[in-house]
C-alpha positions as CSV (number, residue, x, y, z in Angstrom):
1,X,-273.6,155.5,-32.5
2,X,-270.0,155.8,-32.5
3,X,-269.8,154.2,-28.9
4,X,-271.4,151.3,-30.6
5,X,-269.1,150.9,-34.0
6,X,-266.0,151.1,-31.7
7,X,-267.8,148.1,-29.8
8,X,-267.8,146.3,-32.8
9,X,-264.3,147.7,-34.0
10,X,-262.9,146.0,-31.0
11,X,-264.7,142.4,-31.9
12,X,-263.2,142.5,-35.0
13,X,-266.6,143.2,-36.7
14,X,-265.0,145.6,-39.1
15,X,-268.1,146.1,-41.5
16,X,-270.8,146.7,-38.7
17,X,-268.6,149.0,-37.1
18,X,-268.3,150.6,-40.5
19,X,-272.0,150.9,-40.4
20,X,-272.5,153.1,-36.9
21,X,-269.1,155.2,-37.9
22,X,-271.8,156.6,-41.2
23,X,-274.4,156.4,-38.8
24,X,-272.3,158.8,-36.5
25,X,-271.4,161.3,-39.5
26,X,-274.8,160.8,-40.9
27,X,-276.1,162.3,-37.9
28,X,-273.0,164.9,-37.3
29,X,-271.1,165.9,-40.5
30,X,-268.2,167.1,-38.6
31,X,-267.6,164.1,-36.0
32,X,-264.3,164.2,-36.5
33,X,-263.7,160.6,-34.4
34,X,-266.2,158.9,-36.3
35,X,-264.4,160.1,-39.5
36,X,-261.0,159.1,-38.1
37,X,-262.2,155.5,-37.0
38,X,-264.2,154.9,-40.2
39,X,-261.0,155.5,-42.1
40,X,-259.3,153.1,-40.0
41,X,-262.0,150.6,-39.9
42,X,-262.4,151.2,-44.0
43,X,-258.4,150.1,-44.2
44,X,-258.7,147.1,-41.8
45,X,-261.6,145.7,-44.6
46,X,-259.4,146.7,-47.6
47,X,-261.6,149.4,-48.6
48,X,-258.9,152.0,-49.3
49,X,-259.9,153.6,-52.2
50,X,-262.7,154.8,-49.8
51,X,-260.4,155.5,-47.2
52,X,-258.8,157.6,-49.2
53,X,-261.7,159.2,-50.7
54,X,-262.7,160.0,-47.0
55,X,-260.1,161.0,-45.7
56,X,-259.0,163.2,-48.5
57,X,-262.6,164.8,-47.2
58,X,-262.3,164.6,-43.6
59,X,-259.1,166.2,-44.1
60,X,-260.7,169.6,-45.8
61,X,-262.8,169.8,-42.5
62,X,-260.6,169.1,-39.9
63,X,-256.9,170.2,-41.6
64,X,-255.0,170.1,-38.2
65,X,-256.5,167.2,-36.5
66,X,-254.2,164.8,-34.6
67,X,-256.8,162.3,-35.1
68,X,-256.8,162.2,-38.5
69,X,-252.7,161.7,-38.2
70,X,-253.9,158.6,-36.7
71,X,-256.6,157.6,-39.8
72,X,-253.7,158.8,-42.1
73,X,-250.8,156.8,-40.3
74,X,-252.8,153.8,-40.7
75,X,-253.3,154.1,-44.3
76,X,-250.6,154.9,-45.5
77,X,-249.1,151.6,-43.3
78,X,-251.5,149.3,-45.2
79,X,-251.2,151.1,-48.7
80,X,-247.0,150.2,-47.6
81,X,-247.8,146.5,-46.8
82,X,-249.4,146.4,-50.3
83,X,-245.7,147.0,-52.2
């Protein structure tokens, strides 16, 4: 599942990819790549109250994740273009 949202991610077909990064945790609660590109993905839509919301989780599970830096170093970028 994830393979497939990054597929998408990288057409630019933000919400499908969406849909296979929940697939992925759906399936694995702890995927912590699938949490860290769904963030990413959710920002790149404008969803970023659930980008927040899910990252504020993903971030109880996986506290010292350098992939997560990623997810959150995006978001905070787009929450800055928004000032």
């Amino acid at each position: 599942m994830l393979y497939r949202g990054i597929s998408y991610e990288k057409v630019h077909d933000y919400q499908k990819a969406i849909e296979y990064f929940e697939q992925s945790i759906h399936c694995d609660p702890k995927y912590e790549k699938a949490y860290s590109r769904l963030i990413i993905n959710y920002c790149k839509v404008g969803e970023l109250a659930k980008a927040i919301e899910l990252y504020h989780k993903a971030n109880q599970l996986f506290p010292e994740s350098n992939l997560l830096n990623q997810a959150k170093q995006k978001l905070e970028k787009t929450l800055l273009n928004l000032e």
